[in-house]
TORBA-479407 format. One record per residue (C-alpha): residue number from 1; residue in three letters; z, x, y. Coordinates in pm, 1 decimal. Each point is the difference from the previous one (the first is absolute). Last residue first. Layout:
N
<rec><num>NUM</num><residuo>ala</residuo><Z>Z</Z><X>X</X><Y>Y</Y></rec>
...
! end
This chain:
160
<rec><num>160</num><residuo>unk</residuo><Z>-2487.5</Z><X>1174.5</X><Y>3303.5</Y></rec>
<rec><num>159</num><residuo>unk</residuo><Z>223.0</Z><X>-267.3</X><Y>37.8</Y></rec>
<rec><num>158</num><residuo>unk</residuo><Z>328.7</Z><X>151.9</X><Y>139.1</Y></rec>
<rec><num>157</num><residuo>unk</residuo><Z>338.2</Z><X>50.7</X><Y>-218.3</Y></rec>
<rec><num>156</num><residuo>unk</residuo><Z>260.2</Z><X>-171.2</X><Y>137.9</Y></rec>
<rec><num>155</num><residuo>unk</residuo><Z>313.9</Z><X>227.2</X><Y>-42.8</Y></rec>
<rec><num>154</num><residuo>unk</residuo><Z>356.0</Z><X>-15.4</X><Y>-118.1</Y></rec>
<rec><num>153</num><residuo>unk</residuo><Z>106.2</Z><X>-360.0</X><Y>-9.4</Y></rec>
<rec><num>152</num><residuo>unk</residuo><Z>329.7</Z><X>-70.8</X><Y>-151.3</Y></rec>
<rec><num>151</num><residuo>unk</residuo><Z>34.9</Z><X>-172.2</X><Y>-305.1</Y></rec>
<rec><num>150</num><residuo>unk</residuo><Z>8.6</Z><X>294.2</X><Y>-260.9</Y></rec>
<rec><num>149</num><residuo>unk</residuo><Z>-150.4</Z><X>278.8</X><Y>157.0</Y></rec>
<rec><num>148</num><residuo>unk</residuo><Z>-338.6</Z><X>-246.7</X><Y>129.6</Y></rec>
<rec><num>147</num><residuo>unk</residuo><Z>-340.5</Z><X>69.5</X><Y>62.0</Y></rec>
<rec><num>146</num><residuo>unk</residuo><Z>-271.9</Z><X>-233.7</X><Y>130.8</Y></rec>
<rec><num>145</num><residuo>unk</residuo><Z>-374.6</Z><X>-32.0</X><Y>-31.4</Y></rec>
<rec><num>144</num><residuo>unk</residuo><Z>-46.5</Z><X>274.3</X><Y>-273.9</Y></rec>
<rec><num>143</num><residuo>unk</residuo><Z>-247.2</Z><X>230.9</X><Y>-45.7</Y></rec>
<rec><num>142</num><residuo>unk</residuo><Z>-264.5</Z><X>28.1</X><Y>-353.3</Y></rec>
<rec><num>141</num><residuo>unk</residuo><Z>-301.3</Z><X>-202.7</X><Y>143.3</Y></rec>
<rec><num>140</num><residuo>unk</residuo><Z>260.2</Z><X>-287.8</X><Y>32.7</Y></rec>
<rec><num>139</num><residuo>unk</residuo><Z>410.2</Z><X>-10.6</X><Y>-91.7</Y></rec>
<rec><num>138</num><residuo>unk</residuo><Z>180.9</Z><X>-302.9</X><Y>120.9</Y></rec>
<rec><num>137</num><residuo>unk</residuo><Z>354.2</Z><X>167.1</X><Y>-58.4</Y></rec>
<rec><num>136</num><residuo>unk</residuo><Z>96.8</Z><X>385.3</X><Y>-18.7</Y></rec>
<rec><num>135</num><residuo>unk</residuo><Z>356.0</Z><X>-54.5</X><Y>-74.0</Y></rec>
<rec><num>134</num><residuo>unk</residuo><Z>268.2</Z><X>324.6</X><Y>6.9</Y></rec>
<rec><num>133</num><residuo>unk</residuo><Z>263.8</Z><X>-45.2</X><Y>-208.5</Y></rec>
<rec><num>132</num><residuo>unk</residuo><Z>349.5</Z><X>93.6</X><Y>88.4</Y></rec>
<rec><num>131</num><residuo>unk</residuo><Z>212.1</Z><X>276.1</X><Y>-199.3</Y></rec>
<rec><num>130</num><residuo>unk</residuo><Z>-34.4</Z><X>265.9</X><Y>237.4</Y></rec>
<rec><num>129</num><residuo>unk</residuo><Z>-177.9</Z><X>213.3</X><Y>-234.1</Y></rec>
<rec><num>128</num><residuo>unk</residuo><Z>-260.9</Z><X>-300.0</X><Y>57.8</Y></rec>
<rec><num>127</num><residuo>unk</residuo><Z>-134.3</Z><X>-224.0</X><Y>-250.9</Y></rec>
<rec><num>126</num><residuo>unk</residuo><Z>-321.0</Z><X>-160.0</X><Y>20.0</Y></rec>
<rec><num>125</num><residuo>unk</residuo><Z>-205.3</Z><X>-276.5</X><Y>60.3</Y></rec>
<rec><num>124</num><residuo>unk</residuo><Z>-369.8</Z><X>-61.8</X><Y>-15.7</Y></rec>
<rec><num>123</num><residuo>unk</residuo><Z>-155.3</Z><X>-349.6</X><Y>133.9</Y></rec>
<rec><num>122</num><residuo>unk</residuo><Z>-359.6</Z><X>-167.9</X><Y>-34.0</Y></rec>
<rec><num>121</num><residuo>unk</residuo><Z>-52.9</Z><X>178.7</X><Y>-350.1</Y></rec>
<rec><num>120</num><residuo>unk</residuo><Z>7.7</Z><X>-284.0</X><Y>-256.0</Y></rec>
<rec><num>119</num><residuo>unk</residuo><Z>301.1</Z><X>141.7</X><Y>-189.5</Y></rec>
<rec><num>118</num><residuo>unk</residuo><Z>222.1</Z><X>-6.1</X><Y>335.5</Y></rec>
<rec><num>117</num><residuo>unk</residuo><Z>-192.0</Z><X>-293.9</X><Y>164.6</Y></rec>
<rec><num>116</num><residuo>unk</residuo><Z>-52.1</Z><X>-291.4</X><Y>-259.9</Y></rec>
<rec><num>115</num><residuo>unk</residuo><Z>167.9</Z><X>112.1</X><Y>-290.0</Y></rec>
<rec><num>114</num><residuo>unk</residuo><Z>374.7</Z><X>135.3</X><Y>177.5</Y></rec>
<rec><num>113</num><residuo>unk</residuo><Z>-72.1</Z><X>-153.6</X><Y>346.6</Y></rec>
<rec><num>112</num><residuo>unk</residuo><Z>-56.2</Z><X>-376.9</X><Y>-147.7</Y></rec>
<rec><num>111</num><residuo>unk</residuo><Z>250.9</Z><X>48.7</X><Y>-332.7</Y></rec>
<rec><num>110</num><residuo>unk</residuo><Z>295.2</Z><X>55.2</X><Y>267.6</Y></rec>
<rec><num>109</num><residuo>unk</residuo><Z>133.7</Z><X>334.3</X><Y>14.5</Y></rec>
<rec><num>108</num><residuo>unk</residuo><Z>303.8</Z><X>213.4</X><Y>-82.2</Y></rec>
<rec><num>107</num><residuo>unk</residuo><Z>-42.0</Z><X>366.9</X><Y>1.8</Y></rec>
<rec><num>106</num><residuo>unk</residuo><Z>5.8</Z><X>274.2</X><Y>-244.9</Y></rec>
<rec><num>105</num><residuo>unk</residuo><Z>-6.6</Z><X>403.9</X><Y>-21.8</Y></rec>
<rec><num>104</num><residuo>unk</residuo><Z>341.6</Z><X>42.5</X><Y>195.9</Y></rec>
<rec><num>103</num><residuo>unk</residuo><Z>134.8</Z><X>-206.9</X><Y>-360.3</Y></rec>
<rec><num>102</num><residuo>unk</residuo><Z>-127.9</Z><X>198.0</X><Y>-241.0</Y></rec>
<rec><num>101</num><residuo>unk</residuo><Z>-323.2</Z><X>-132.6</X><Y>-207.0</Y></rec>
<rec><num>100</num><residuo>unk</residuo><Z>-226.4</Z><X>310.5</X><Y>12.6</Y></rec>
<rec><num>99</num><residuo>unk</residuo><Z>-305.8</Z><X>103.4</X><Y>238.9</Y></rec>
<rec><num>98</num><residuo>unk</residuo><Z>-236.4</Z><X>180.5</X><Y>-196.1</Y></rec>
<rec><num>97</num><residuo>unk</residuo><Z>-311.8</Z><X>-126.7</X><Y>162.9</Y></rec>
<rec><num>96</num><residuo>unk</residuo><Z>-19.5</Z><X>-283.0</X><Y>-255.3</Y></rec>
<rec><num>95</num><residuo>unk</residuo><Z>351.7</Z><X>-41.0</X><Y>31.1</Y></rec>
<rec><num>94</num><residuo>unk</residuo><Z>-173.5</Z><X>-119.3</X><Y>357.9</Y></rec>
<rec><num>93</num><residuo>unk</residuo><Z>260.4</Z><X>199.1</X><Y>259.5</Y></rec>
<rec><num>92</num><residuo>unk</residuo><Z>159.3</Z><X>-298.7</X><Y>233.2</Y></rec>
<rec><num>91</num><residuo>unk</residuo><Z>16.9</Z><X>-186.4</X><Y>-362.2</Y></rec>
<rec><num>90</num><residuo>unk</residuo><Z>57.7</Z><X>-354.2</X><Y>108.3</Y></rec>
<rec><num>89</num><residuo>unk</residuo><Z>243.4</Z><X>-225.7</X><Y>-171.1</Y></rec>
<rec><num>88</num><residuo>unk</residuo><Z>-123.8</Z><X>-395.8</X><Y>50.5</Y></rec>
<rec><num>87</num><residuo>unk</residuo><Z>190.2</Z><X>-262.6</X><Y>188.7</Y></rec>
<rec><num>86</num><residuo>unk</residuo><Z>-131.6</Z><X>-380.8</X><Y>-102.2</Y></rec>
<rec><num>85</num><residuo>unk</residuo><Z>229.0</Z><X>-129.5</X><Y>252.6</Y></rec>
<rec><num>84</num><residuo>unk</residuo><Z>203.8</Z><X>135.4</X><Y>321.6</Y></rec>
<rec><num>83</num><residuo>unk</residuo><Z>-291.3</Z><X>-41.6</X><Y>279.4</Y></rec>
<rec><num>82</num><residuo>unk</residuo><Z>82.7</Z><X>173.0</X><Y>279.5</Y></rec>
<rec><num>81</num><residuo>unk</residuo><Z>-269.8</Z><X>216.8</X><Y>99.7</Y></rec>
<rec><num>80</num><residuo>unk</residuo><Z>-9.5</Z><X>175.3</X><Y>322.5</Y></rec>
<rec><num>79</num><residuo>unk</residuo><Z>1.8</Z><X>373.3</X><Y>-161.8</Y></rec>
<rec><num>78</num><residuo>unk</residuo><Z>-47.1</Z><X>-15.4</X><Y>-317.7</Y></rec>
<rec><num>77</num><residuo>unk</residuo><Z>344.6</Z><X>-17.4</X><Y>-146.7</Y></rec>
<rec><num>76</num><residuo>unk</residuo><Z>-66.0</Z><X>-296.1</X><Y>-183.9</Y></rec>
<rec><num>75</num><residuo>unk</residuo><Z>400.9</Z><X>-141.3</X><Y>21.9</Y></rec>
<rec><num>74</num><residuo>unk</residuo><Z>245.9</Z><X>-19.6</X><Y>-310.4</Y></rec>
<rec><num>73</num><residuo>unk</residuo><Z>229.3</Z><X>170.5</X><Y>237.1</Y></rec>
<rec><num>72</num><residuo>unk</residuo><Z>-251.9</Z><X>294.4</X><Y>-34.6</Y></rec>
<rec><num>71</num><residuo>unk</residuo><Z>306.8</Z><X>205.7</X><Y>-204.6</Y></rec>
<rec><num>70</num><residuo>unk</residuo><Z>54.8</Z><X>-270.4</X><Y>-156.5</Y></rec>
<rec><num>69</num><residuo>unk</residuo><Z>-349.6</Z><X>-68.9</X><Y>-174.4</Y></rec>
<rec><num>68</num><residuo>unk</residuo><Z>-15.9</Z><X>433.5</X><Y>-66.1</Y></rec>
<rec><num>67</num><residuo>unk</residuo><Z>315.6</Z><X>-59.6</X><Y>-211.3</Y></rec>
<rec><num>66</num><residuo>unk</residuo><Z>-56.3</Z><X>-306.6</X><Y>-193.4</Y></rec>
<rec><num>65</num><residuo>unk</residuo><Z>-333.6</Z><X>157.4</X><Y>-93.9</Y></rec>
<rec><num>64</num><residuo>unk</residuo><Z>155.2</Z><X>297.4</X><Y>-141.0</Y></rec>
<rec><num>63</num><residuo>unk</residuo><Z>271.1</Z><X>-185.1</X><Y>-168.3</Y></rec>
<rec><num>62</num><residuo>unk</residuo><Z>-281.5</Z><X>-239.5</X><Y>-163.8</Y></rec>
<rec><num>61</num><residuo>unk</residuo><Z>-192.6</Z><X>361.3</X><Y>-102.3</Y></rec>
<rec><num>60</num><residuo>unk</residuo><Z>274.9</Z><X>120.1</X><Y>-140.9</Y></rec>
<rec><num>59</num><residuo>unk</residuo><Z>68.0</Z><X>-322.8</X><Y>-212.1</Y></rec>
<rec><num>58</num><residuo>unk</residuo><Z>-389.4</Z><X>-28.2</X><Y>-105.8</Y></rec>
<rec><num>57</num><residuo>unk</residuo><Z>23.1</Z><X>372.8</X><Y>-136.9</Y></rec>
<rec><num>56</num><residuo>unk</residuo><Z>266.3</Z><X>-73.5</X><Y>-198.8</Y></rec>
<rec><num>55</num><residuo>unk</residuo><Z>-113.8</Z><X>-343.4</X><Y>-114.2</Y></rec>
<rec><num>54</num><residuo>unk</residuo><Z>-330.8</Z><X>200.9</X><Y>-54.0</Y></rec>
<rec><num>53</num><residuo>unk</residuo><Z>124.4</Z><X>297.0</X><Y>-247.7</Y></rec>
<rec><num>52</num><residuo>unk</residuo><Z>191.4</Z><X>-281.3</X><Y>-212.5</Y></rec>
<rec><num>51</num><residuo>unk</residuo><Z>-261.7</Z><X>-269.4</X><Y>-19.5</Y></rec>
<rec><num>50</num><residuo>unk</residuo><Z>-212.3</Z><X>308.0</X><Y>-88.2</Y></rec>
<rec><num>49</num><residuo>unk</residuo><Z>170.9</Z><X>134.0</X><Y>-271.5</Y></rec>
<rec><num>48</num><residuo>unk</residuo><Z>70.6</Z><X>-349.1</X><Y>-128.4</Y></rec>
<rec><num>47</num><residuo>unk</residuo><Z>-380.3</Z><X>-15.6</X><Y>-24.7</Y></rec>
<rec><num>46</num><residuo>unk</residuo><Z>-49.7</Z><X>276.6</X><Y>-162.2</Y></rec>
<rec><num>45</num><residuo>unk</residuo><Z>306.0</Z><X>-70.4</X><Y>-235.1</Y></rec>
<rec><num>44</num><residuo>unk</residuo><Z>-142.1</Z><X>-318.1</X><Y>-76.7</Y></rec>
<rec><num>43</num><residuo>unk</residuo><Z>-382.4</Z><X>95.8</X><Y>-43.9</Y></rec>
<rec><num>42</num><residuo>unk</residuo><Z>113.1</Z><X>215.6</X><Y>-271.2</Y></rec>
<rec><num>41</num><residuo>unk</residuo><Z>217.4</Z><X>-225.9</X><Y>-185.1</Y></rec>
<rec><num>40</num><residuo>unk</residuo><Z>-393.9</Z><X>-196.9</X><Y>29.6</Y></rec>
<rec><num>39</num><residuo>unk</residuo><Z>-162.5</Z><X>269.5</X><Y>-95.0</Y></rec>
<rec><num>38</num><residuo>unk</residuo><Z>49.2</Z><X>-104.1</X><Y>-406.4</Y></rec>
<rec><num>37</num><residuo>unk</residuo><Z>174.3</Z><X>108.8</X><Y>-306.8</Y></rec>
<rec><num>36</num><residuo>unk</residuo><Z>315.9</Z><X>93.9</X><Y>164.1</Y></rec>
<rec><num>35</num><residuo>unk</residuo><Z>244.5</Z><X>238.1</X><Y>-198.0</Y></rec>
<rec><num>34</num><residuo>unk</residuo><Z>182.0</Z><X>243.7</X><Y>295.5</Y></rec>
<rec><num>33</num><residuo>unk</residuo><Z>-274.7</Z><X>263.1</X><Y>-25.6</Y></rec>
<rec><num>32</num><residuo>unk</residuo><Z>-286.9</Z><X>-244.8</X><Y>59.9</Y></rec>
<rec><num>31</num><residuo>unk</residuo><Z>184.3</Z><X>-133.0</X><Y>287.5</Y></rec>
<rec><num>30</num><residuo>unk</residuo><Z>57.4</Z><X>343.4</X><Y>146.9</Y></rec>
<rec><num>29</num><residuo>unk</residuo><Z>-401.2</Z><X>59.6</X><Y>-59.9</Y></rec>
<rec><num>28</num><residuo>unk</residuo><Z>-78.8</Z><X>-317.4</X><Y>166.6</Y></rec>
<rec><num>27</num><residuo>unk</residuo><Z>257.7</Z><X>102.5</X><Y>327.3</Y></rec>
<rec><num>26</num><residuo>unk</residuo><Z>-195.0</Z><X>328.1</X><Y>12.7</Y></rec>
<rec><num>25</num><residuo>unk</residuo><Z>-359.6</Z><X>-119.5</X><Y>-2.8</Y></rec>
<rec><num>24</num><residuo>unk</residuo><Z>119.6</Z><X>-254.1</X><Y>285.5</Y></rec>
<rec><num>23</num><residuo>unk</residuo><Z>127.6</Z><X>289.9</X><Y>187.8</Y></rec>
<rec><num>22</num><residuo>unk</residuo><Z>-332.2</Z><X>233.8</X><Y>-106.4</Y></rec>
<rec><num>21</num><residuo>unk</residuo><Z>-227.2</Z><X>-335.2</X><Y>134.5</Y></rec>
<rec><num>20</num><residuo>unk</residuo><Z>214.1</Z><X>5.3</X><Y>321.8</Y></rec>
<rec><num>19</num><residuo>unk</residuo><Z>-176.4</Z><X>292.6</X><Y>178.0</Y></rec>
<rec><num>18</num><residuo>unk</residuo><Z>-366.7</Z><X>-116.0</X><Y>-103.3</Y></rec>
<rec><num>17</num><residuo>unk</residuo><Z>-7.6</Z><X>-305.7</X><Y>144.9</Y></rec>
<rec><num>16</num><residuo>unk</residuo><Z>91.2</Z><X>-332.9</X><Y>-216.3</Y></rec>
<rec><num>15</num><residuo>unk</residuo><Z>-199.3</Z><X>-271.7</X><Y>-144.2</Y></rec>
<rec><num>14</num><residuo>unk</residuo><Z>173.6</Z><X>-226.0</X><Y>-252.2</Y></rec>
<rec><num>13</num><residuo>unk</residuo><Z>-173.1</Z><X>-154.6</X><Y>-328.4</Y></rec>
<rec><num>12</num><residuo>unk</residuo><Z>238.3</Z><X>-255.3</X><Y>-163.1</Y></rec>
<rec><num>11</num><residuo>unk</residuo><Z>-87.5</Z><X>-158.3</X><Y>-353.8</Y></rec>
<rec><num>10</num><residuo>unk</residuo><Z>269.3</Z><X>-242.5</X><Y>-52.9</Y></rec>
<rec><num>9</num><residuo>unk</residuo><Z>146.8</Z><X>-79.4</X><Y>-378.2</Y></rec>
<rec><num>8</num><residuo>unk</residuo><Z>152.7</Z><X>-300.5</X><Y>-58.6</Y></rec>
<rec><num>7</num><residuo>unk</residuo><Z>351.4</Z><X>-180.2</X><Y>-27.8</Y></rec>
<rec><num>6</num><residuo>unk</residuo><Z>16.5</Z><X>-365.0</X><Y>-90.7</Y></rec>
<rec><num>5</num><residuo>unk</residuo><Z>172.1</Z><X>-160.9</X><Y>257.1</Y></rec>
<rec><num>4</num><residuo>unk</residuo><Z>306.6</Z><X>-273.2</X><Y>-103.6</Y></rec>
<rec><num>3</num><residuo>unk</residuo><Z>12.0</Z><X>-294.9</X><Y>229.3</Y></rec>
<rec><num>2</num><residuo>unk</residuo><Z>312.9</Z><X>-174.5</X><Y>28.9</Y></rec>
<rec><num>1</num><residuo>unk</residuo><Z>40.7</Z><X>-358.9</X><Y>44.9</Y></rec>
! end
């Protein structure tokens, strides 16, 4: 048996930020101009505009991710971890410090270092001109209780 829907009309309110509302203003007007009687041609091309900026953006960013996960072996490379799932990339430089999203700028982590100790402020890590990446771990009253240049031990910093 086939059932046969009767169309009907859908009232859709969307919310967007200030930046896209000229995009979506755009797309309306270009449906508009091309004969449609309604937003929803609109909505389409918006939306298709998207798909299309995103699936780009989401392929770059899969190649990025591929690349920074081999390059660690697939490995947390804090220093004496070795767990291989749930790997997270790290910004050495926050983006919200200005740091970007090239490849000397990232490391692979496991979700416990990245959230629980790199975001929540128990270890630092950085990138040297060198190219390693110097780990301040266990981090208390603002010094850390061991340093590392990649895995190797550099210092033990002493309790104050």
């Amino acid at each position: 048996m086939l059932y046969v829907l009767e169309p009907r009309t859908l009232s859709l309110r969307v919310r967007v930020s200030e930046e896209v509302l000229p995009v979506l203003e755009a797309a309306e007007a270009a449906a508009r101009a091309h004969g449609a009687e309604d937003c929803s041609a609109a909505l389409r091309l918006f939306l298709a505009g998207f798909l299309a900026t995103w699936k780009k953006a989401d392929r770059q960013m899969r190649a990025r991710t591929r690349r920074i996960m081999e390059s660690c072996d697939y490995r947390c490379q804090v220093p004496g971890c070795t767990r291989r799932a749930f790997l997270h990339q790290h910004h050495l430089e926050f983006r919200s410090h200005g740091g970007g999203d090239e490849d000397a700028n990232l490391a692979g982590v496991c979700d416990v270092h990245h959230q629980g100790h790199l975001h929540g402020g128990t270890m630092k890590a950085r990138r040297e001109q060198s190219g390693s990446i110097l780990w301040q771990v266990g981090i208390r009253n603002g010094q850390p209780y061991r340093v590392f240049r990649d895995d190797a031990r550099v210092e033990r910093a002493r309790p104050g």
